[in-house]
C-alpha positions in Angstrom: 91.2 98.7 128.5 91.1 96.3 125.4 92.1 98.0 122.1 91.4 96.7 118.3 95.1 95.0 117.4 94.2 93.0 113.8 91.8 93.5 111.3 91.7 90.2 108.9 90.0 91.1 105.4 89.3 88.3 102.9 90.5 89.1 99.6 89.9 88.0 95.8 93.8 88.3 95.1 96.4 88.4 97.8 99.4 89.8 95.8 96.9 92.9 94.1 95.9 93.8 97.3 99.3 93.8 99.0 100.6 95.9 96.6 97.5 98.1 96.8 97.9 99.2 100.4 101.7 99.1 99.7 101.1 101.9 97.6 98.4 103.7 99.1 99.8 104.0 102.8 103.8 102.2 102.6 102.6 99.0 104.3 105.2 96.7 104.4 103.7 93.1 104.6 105.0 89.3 105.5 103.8 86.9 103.6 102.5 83.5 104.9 101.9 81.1 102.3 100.3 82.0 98.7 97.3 83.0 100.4 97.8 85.1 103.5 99.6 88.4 104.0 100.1 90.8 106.8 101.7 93.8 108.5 103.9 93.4 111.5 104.0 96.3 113.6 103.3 95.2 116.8 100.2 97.3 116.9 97.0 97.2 115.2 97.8 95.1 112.4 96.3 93.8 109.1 95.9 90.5 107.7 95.1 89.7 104.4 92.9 86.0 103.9 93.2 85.3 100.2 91.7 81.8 101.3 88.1 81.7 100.5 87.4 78.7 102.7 88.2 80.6 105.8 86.8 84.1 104.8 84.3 86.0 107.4 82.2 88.5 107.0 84.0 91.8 106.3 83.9 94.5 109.1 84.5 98.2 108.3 88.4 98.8 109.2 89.3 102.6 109.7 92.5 103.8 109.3 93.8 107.0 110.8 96.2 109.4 108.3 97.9 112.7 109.4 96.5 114.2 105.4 93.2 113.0 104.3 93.6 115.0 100.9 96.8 113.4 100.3 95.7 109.7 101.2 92.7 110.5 98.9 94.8 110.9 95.8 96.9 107.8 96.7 94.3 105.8 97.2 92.6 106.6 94.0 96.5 106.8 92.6 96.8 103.2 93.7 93.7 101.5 92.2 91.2 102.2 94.6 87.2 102.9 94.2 85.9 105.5 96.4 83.0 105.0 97.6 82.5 107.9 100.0 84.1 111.2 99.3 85.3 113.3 102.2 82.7 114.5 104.6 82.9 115.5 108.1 81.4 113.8 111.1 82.3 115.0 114.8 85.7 114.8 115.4 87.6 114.4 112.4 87.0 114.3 108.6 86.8 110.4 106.6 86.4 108.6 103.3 84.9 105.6 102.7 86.4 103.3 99.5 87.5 99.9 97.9 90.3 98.1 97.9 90.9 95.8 95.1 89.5 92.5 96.4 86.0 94.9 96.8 86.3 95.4 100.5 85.4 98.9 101.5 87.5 100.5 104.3 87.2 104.2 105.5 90.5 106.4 105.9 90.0 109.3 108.7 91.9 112.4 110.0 90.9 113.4 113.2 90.4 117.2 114.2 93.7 119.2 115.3 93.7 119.0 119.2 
């Protein structure tokens, strides 16, 4: 079955953002050039396009946390704009807010099994 691996957002400033989600969620990230970042897990792995010449349209990346009340306050700690606050949907709880380059991005905690 095919799986989402990468999620490639463009971004106003590289460095701002990387630190960001460095602070929001840990992500370490390998840098490529001035103008491209990303995490290297071997999973489902973001990429951060400060290049404006190759920027797409942004798609909504969701990432699952284990404490949704916890992420919220680092997220917020860490710069970012909610844009969402928590609600409930079936099967979990999620947020939806901005990172610093303006890109919106939902964090989610699924219902206990």
């Amino acid at each position: 079955m095919a799986k989402l691996n990468y999620v490639e957002l463009p971004v106003q400033n590289t460095g701002l953002t990387k630190a960001f989600f460095t602070a929001a969620f840990g992500w370490s990230f390998t840098d490529f050039g001035d103008d491209y970042a990303a995490t290297m897990t071997g999973e489902t792995d973001l990429g951060l396009n400060g290049d404006h010449s190759q920027w797409t349209a942004a798609p909504l990346a969701v990432i699952q946390v284990d404490d949704l009340d916890a992420t919220l306050a680092a997220v917020t700690d860490a710069g970012g704009t909610i844009t969402q606050p928590i609600f409930a949907f079936p099967g979990g709880r999620r947020f939806h807010f901005r990172d610093p380059s303006g890109n919106e991005l939902a964090a989610m905690q699924p219902d206990p099994q």
